[in-house]
C-alpha positions as CSV (number, residue, x, y, z in Angstrom):
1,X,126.5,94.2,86.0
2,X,125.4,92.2,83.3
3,X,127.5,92.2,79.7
4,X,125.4,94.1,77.4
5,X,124.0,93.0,74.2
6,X,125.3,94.6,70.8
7,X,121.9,96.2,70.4
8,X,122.0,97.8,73.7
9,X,125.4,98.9,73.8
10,X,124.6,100.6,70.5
11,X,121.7,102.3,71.8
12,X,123.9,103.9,74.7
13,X,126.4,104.8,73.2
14,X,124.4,107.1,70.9
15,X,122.2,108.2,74.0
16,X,125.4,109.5,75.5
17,X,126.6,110.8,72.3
18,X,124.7,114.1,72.9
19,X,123.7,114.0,69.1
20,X,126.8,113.2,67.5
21,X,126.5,110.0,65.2
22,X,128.6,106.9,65.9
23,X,130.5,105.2,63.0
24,X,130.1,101.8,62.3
25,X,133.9,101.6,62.8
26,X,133.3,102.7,66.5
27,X,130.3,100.6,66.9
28,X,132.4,97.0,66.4
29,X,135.3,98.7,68.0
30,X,133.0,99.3,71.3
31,X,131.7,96.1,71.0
32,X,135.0,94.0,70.7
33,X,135.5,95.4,73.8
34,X,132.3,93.3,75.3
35,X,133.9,90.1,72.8
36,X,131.0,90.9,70.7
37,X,131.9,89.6,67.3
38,X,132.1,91.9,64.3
39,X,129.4,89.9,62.6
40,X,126.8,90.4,65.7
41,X,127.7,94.3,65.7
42,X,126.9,94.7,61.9
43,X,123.6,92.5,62.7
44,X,122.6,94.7,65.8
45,X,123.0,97.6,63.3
46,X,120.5,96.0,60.8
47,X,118.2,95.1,63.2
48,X,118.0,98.8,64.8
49,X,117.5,100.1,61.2
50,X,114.6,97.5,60.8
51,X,113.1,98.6,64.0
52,X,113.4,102.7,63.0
53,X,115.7,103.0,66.4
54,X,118.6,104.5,64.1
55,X,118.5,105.9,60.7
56,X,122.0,106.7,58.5
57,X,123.8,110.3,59.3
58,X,126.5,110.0,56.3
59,X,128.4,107.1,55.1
60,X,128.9,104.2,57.8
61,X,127.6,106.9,59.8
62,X,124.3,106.2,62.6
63,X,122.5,108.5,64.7
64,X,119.0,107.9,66.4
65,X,115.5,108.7,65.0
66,X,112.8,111.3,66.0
67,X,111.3,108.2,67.6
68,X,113.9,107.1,69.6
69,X,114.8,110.4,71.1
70,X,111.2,110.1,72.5
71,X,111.9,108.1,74.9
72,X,115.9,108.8,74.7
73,X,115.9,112.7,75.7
74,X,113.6,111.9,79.0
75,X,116.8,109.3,80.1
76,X,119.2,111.6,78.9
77,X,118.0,114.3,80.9
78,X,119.0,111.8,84.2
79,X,121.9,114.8,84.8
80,X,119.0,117.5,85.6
81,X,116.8,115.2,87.2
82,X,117.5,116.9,91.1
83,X,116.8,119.9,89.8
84,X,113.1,118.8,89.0
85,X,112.1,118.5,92.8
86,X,110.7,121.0,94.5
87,X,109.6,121.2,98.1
88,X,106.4,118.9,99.1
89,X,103.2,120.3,100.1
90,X,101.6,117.6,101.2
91,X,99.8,116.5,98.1
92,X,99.8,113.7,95.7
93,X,99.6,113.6,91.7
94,X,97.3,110.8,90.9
95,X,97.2,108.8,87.6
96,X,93.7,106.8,86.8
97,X,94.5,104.1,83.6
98,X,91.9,101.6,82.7
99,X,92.6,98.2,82.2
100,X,93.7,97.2,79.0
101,X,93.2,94.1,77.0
102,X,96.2,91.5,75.9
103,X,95.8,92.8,73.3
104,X,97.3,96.0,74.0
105,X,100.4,94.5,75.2
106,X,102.6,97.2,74.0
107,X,100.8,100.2,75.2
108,X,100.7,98.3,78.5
109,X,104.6,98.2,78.5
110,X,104.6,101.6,77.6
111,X,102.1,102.6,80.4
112,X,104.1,100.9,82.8
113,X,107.4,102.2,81.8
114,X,105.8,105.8,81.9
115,X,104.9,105.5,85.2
116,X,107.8,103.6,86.9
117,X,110.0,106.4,85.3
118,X,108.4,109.1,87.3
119,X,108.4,107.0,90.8
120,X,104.8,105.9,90.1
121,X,103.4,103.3,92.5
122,X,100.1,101.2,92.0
123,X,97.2,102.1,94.9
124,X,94.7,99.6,92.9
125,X,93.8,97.9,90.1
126,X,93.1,102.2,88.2
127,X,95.1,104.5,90.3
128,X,99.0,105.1,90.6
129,X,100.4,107.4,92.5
130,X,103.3,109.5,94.0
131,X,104.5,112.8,95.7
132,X,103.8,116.2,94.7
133,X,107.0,117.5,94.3
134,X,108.5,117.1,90.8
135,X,108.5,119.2,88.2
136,X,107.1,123.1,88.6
137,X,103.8,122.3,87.7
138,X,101.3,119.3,87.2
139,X,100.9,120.4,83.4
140,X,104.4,119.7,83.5
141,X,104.4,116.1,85.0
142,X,101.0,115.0,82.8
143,X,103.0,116.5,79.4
144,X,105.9,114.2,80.5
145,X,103.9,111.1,81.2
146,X,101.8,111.7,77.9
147,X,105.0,111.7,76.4
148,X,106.8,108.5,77.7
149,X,104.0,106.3,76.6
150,X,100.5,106.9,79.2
151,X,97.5,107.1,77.1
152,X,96.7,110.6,76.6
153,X,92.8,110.2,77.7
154,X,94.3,109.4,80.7
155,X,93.2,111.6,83.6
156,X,96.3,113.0,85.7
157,X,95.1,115.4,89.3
158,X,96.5,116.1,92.6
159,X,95.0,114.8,95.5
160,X,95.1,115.5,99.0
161,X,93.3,114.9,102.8
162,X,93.4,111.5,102.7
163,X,92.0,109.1,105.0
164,X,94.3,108.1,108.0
165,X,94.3,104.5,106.6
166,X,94.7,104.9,103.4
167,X,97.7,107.7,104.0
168,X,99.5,105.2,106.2
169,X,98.8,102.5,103.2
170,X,100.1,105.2,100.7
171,X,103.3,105.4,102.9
172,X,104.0,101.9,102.4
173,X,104.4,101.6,98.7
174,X,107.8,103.0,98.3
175,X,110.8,101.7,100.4
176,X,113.2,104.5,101.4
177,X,115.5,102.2,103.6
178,X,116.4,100.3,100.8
179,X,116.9,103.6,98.2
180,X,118.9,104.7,101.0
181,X,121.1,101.6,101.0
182,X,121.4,101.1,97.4
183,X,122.9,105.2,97.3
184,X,125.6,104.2,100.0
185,X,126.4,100.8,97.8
186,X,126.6,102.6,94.5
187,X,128.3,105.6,95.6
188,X,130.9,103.3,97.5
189,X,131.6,101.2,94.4
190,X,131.7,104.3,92.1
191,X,134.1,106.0,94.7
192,X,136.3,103.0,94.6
193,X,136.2,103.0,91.0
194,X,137.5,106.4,90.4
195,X,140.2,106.3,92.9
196,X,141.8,103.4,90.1
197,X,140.5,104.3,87.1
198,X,143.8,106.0,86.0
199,X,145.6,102.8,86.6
200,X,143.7,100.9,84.3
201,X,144.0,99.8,80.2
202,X,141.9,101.8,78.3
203,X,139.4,99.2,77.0
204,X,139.2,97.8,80.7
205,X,138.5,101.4,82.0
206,X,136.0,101.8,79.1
207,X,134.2,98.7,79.7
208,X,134.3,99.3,83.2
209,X,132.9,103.1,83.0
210,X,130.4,101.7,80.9
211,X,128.8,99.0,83.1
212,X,129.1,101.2,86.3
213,X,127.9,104.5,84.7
214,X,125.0,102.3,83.2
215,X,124.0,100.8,86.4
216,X,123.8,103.8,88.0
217,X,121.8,106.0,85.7
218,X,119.6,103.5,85.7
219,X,119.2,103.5,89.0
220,X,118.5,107.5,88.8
221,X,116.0,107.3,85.6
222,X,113.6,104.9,87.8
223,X,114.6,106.8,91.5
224,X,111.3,108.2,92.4
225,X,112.8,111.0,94.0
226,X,110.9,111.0,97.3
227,X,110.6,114.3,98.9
228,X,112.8,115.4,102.5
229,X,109.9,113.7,104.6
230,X,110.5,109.9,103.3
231,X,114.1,110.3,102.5
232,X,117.7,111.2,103.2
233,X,118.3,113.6,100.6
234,X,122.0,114.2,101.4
235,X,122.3,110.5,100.9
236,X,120.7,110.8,97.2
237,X,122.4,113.9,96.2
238,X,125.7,112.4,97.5
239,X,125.3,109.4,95.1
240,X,124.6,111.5,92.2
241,X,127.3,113.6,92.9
242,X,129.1,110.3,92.3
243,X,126.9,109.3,89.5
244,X,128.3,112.9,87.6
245,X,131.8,112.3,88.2
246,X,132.0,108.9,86.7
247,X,129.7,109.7,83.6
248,X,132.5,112.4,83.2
249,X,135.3,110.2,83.5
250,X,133.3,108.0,81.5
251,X,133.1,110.3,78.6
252,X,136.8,111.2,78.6
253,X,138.0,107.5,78.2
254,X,135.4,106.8,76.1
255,X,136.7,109.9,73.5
256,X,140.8,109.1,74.3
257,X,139.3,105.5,72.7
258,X,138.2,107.1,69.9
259,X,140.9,109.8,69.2
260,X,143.5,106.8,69.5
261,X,141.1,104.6,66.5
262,X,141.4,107.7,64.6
263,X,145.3,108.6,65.0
């Protein structure tokens, strides 16, 4: 788990916020915690300003734009992401996206980032594809992938009846065993966590929750979510079982913080 930068740390911390805006007071108190220096912190605040990541809510007060809640709502909504799959049928959603030239370097990222968020996977060079069983509809997937960054001329379908080759070759482009094993890990670490957490200094228990929670949401923004066929699913609800009750315990350490700044 690697130390976060005052930027990023920002950036979560109003992602988790639920709306609420963060007070530069809070924002160099969080980061002391990482032995970010005041000076970096008031930089990092600058810097997100610059970029139109977080606009002023009040005095010394921040909150994130209308254009970072693009792209923050979809991670935010990582709690209701299990609820999203529905049973498979057999079928496949199927993304075609032209090449694009170097210099469309940041729609490429944004393409790419789309995609990987909603378990994606490259068949060639023009297609991507994955399981039919997120969302209720396809309307629903191509509105979510349009918004995340995928060029909106891009065609989205479903496919099905595939060749016996090219289904076994479709099989092959996700890795279930090693989802599986990195939902034992995680939930082992986070179980193991929780069982000391109360024993712990505030600020270490804050840092802590905060590189554990974040390595695990991450893990369930860019989970493909694989349907009952390719994947133990008891595993992967296990795990964000585990995922819940540390972002809880999370978010109460994180506010005692705050109440005991305040008081």
């Amino acid at each position: 788990m690697r130390k976060p930068t005052a930027k990023s740390l920002i950036l979560d911390l109003l992602l988790a916020s639920k709306g609420r805006p963060l007070s530069a007071k809070q924002a160099i108190a969080a980061c002391g915690i990482f032995d970010i220096s005041v000076n970096n912190t008031r930089v990092a605040l600058v810097r997100l300003s610059a970029e139109g990541l977080i606009e002023s809510a009040g005095r010394a007060l921040y909150q994130l734009t209308d254009d970072a809640h693009t792209l923050a709502d979809d991670v935010a909504a990582w709690r209701t992401r299990s609820t999203r799959v529905r049973p498979w049928d057999g079928s496949y959603i199927v993304v075609q996206a032209e090449k694009l030239s170097r210099s469309e370097a940041k729609q490429q990222r944004a393409r790419a980032r789309a995609l990987l968020m909603l378990g994606f996977q490259p068949l060639n060079e023009h297609l991507f594809i994955r399981p039919n069983n997120i969302e209720d509809t396809l309307q629903s997937v191509r509105y979510r992938l349009y918004k995340l960054g995928l060029e909106k001329d891009a065609p989205v379908f479903e496919a099905r009846d595939f060749d016996t080759d090219l289904q076994r070759r479709i099989t092959t482009l996700w890795n279930p065993r090693e989802l599986e094993g990195n939902y034992a890990q995680l939930e082992k670490k986070m179980r193991t966590w929780l069982e000391r957490s109360g024993s712990l200094e505030p600020e270490v228990a804050a840092r802590e929750s905060f590189l554990l929670g974040g390595t695990a949401i991450k893990h369930v923004v860019y989970d493909p979510f694989l349907p009952a066929e390719w994947v133990n699913v008891q595993a992967r609800e296990r795990f964000l079982s585990a995922v819940d009750e540390v972002d809880q315990a999370g978010m109460r350490i994180w506010s005692g913080l705050w109440a005991s700044m305040e008081g």
